[in-house]
VOGU-3710 file (C-alpha; in Angstrom, 3 decimals, decimal comma):
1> xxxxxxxxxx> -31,447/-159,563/-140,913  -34,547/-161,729/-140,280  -32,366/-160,258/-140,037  -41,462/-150,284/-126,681  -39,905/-151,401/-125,044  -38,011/-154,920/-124,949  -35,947/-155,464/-122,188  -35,494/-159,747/-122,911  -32,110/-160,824/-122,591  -30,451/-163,979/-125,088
11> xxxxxxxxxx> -30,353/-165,513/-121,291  -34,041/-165,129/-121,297  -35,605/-168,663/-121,608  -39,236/-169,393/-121,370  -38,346/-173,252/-120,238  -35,271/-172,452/-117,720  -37,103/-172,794/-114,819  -35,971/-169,083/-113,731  -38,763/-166,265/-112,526  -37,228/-163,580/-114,903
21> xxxxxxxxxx> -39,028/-164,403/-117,901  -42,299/-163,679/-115,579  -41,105/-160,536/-114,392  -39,911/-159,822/-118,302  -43,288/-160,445/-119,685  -44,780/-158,642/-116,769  -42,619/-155,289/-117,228  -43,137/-155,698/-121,163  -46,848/-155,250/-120,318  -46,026/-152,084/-118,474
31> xxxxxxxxxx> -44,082/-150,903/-121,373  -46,820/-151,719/-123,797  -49,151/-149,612/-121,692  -46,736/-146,815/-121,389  -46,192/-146,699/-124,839  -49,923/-146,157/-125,792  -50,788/-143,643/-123,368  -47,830/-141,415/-123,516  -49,516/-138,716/-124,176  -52,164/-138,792/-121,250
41> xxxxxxxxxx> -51,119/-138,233/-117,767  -49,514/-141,742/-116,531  -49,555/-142,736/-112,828  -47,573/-145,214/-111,323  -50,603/-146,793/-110,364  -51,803/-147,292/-113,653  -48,819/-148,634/-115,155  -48,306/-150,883/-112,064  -51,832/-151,846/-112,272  -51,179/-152,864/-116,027
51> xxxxxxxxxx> -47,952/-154,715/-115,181  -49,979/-156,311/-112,302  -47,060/-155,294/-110,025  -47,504/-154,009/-106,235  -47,844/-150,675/-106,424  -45,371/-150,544/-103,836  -42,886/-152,353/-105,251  -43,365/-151,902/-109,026  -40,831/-148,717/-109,563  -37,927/-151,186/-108,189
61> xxxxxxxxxx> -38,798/-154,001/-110,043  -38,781/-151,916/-113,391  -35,589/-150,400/-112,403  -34,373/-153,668/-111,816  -35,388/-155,453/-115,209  -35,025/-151,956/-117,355  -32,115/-150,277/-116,005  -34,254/-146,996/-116,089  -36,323/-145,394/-112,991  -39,933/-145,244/-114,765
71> xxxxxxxxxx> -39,869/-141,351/-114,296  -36,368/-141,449/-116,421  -38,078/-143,991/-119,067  -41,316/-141,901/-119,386  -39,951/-138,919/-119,842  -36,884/-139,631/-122,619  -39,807/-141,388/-124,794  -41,858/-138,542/-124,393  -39,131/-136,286/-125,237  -38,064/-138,481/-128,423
81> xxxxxxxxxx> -41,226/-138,481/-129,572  -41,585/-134,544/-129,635  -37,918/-133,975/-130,975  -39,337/-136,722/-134,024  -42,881/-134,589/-134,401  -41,050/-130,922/-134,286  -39,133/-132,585/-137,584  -41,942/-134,440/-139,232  -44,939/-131,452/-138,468  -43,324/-128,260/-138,800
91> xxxxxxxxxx> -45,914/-125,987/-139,194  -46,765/-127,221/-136,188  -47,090/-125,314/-132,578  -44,576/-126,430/-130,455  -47,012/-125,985/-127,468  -49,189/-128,252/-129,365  -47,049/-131,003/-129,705  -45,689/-130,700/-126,126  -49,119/-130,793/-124,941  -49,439/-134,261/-127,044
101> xxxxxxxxxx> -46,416/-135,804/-125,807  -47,466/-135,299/-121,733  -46,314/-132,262/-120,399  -48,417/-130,181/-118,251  -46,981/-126,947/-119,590  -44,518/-124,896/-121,943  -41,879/-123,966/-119,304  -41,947/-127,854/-118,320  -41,219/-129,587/-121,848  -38,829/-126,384/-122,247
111> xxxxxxxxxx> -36,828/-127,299/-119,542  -36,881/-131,195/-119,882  -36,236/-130,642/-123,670  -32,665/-128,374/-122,901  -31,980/-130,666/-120,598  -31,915/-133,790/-123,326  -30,958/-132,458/-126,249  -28,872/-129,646/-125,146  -30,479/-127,012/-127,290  -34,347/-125,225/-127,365
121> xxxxxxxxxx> -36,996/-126,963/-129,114  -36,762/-124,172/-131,651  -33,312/-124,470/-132,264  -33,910/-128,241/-132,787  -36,555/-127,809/-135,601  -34,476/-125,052/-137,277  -31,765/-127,142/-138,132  -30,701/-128,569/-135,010  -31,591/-132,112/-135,043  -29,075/-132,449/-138,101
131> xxxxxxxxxx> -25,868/-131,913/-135,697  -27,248/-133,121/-132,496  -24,508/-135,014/-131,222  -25,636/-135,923/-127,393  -26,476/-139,808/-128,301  -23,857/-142,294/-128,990  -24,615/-143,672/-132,476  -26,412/-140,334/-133,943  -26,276/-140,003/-137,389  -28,865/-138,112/-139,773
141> xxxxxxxxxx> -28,452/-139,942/-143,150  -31,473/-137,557/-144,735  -28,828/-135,398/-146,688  -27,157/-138,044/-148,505  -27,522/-137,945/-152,648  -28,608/-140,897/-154,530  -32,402/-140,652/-152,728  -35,970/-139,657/-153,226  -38,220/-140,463/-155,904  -37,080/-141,466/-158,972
151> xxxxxxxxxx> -40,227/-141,971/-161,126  -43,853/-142,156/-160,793  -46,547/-144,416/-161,879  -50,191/-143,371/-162,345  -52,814/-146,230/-162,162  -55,936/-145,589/-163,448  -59,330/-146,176/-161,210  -58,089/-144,310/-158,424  -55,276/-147,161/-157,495  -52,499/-145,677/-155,784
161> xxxxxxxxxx> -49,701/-144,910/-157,623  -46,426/-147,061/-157,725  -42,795/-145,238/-157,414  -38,924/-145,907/-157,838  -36,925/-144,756/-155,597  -33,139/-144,320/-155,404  -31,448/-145,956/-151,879  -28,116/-144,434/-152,094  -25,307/-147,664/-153,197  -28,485/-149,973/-153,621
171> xxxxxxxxxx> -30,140/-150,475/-156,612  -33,585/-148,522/-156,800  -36,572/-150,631/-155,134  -40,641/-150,157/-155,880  -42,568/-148,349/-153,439  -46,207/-148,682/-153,072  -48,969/-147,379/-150,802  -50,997/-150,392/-148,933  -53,515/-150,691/-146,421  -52,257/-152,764/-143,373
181> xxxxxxxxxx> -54,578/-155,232/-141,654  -55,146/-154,711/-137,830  -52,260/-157,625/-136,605  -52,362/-159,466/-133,247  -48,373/-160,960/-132,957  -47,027/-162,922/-130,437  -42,974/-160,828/-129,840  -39,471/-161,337/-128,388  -37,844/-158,009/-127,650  -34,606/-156,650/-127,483
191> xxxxxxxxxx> -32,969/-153,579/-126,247  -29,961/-152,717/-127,516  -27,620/-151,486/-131,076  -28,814/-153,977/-133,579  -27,507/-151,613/-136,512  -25,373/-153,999/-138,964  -25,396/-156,882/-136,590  -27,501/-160,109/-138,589  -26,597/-161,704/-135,006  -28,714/-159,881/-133,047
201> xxxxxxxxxx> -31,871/-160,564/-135,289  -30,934/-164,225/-135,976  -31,275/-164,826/-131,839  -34,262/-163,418/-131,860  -35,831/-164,530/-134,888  -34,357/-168,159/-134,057  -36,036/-168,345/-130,255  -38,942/-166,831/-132,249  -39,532/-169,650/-134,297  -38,392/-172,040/-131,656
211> xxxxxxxxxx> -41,805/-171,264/-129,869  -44,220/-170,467/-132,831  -43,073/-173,868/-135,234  -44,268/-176,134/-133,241  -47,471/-174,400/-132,101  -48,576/-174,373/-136,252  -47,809/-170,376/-136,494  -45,551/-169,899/-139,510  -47,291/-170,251/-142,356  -46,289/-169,473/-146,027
221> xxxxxxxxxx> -48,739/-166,198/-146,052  -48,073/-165,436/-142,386  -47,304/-161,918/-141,329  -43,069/-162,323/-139,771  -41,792/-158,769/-138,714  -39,429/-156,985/-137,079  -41,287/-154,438/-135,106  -38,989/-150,745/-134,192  -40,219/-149,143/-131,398  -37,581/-146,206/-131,428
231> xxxxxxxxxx> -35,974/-143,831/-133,783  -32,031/-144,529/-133,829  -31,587/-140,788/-135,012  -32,561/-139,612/-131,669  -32,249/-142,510/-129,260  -29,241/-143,564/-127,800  -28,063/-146,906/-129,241  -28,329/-148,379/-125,544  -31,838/-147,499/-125,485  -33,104/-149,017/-129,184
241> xxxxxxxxxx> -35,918/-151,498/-129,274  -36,524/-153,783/-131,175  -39,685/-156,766/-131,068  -39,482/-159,669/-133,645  -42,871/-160,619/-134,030  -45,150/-163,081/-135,370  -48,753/-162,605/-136,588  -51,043/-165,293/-134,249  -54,843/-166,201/-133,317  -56,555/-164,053/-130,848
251> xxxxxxxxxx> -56,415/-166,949/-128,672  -53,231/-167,474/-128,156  -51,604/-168,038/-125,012  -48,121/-166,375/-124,792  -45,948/-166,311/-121,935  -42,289/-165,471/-119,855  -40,590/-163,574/-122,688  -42,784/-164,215/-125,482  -45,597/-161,132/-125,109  -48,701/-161,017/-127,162
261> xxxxxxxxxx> -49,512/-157,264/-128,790  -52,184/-155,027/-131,016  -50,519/-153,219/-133,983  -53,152/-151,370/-135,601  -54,027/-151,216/-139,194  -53,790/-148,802/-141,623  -52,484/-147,118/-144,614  -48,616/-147,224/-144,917  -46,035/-146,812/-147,703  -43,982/-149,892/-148,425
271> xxxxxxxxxx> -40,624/-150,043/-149,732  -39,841/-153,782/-151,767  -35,961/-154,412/-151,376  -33,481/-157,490/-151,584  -31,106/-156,864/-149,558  -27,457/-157,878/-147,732  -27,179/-157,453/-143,624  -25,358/-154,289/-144,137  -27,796/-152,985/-146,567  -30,942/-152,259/-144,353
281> xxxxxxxxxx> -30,168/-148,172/-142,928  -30,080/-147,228/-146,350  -32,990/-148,872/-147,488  -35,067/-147,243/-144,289  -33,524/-143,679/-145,455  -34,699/-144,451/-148,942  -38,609/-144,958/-148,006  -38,268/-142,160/-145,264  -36,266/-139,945/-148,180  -39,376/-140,828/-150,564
291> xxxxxxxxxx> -41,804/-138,881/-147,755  -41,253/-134,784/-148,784  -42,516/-135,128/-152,248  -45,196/-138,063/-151,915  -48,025/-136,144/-150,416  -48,119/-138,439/-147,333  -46,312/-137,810/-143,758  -45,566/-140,534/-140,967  -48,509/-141,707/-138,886  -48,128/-142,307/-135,139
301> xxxxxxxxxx> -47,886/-145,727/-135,268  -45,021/-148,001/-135,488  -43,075/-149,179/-138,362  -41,809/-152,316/-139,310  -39,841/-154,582/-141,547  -41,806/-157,634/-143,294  -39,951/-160,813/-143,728  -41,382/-163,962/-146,207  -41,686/-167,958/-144,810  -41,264/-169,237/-148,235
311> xxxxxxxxxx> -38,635/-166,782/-149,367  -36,650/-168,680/-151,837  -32,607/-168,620/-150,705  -30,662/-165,975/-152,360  -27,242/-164,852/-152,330  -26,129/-163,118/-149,518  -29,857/-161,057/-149,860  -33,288/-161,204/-147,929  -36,530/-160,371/-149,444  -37,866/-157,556/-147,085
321> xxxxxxxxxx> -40,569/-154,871/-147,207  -39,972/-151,928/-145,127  -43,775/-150,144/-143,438  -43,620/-146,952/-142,994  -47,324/-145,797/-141,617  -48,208/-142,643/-143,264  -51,260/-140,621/-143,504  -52,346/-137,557/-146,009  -50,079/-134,302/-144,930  -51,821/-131,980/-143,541
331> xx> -51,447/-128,580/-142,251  -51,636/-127,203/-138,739
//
């Protein structure tokens, strides 16, 4: 399968002449920016400001590109991002995590939250998020047998430890705990369902490399991801994104439809797999199934799939390490 928001298109060229890619790149800016202040309280200004967009004009234009008013698009990423914390944090105060997610006040996030998922907050983290059936494409595989940890590997000298872990039909993979440098990638997005289909990554990947080749950017110990901005448990399969990215200098010039990004650094648990193009949801629900008895619980930022320049062909099956960021659980 080498197969935030994206909104490229496959008609999206940087070299065919047309003013989309501009106002892609542009808008992907604005997404960017939305993205890592959604918690604070956004203005269109600001976002405008960081899409360098007339104020006046800017909530058209990202209708236009999107599909989404920007009120529409702030608020369901706000909302999937509490309906993901009241699972993953649930000692948690729901006021708290409102209040972390942008909104101004209980009766607010109550309302909006109803209004999405068709159920109370509450009734969501009691159980709720396990039926949901609002989105197209919702499915919670976390129940399944043939997961979690199968074994455990102590290292001595404080090394973190190693563990097996069952993925359902798969074979079991090797999971460790790494430390993630801080990664400046050059990206093509996409918006979309890319579950199960190798065609929407090999587009991507392929205009990917049709940029960064020639420019001296794959190398054999290069970083080559596939960056997921959403969580296709709660968002609607329409709404997904997905950036395939490329680690790059910091002075590299990217432009039209091929963005430049931050993804910070830091510790994350990752999952070592070989796998087929139908193969990849249950290797994600075998590193997320490895989380309630590991000690760790997700980190904020995003997760993503590793793929390998000099991978060596193989049958029908990828080399791929799954990131999952992760930090210490805590209480609350």
């Amino acid at each position: 399968m080498l197969a935030a928001d994206t909104m490229t298109t496959r008609s999206d060229s940087t070299d065919s002449g047309s003013p989309r890619p501009v106002y892609t790149e542009r808008v992907n800016a604005a997404i960017d920016f939305i993205e890592a202040h959604l918690g604070e309280d956004l203005t269109l200004a600001e976002v405008a400001d960081a899409a360098h967009f007339s104020r006046y004009h800017f909530h058209r234009v990202f209708a236009m590109i999107t599909g989404e008013t920007l009120g529409h698009f702030i608020s369901r990423l706000r909302l999937e991002r509490a309906a993901a914390l009241l699972v993953q944090q649930p000692g948690r105060a729901i006021t708290a995590i409102a209040s972390d997610t942008g909104f101004p006040n209980p009766s607010s996030f109550s309302r909006a939250f109803r209004n999405q998922f068709t159920m109370t907050a509450t009734e969501w983290r009691n159980g709720g998020h396990r039926t949901h059936k609002g989105k197209p494409g919702y499915a919670d595989p976390t129940n399944r047998s043939g997961f979690g940890i199968l074994s455990r590997e102590s290292i001595p000298g404080g090394t973190p430890p190693t563990w097996r872990i069952g993925c359902g039909d798969l074979e079991p993979a090797t999971l460790t705990v790494e430390r993630v440098p801080d990664l400046e990638v050059a990206y093509l997005r996409h918006i979309g369902k890319y579950q199960g289909q190798a065609e929407v990554f090999a587009d991507l990947f392929h205009r990917l490399t049709t940029w960064a080749e020639p420019r001296g950017l794959l190398l054999p110990e290069g970083w080559v991801l596939a960056v997921y901005h959403d969580n296709p448990s709660i968002t609607a399969d329409d709404d997904l994104r997905v950036s395939a990215c490329v680690d790059v200098p910091e002075d590299t010039v990217a432009a039209g439809d091929v963005g430049r990004m931050s993804l910070p650094g830091g510790t994350a648990a990752v999952g070592h797999f070989e796998l087929g193009d139908q193969d990849y949801g249950q290797a994600w629900t075998a590193v997320v199934s490895w989380l309630p008895d590991s000690g760790y619980e997700p980190d904020d930022r995003l997760p993503f799939e590793r793929y390998f320049v000099d991978d060596a062909a193989r049958t029908g099956k990828t080399a791929v390490d799954i990131y999952l960021p992760v930090r210490p659980l805590q209480r609350y």
